[in-house]
C-alpha angles and dihedrals in degrees: 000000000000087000103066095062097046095102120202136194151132110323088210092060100027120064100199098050107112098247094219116202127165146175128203130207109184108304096339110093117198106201130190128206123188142167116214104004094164098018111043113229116217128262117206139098089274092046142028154104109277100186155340141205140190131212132188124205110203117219113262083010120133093221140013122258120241098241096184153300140252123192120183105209091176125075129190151056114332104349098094141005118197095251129125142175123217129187122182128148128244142148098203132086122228137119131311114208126186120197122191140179136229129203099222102005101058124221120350126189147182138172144209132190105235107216 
């Protein structure tokens, strides 16, 4: 199964783990993604962040909504850095989940309630 090598953890100590913030303004969610927001990933050929997504799980639904995708095609110093903004609209509350990948390192994920 996919799900058991999507590996978690504490974005302050894990470098690969999606950082999610957001901010809502009535129905309109503006929602961050980043990769190694207190320990910097690396960013070459060898080495980088390839993607991410976010998802978002609305409250009493049977499955989450693709809410978009980010590739970075680019590596190096300094051409990209795995970070992506994402807007979308809902009234509902539910859960937002990022995936990434890694290279070398595999599927990384992290989840926030979105109130």
């Amino acid at each position: 199964m996919l799900s058991g090598t999507i590996k978690s953890g504490d974005w302050k100590g894990e470098k690969h783990v999606p950082v999610i913030e957001y901010e809502k303004d009535g129905d309109l969610v503006k929602v961050g993604v980043s990769v190694g927001k207190e320990i910097p990933h690396p960013n070459t050929s060898e080495h980088h962040i390839a993607w991410i997504e976010l998802y978002f799980h609305p409250e009493g639904e049977n499955f989450p909504v693709l809410v978009g995708r980010v590739a970075f095609t680019n590596h190096g110093d300094p051409l990209t850095e795995p970070r992506a903004v994402f807007f979308f609209r809902t009234a509902k509350k539910g859960k937002l989940y990022a995936l990434s990948y890694c290279n070398i390192h595999g599927l990384w994920e992290n989840e926030v309630a979105l109130e």
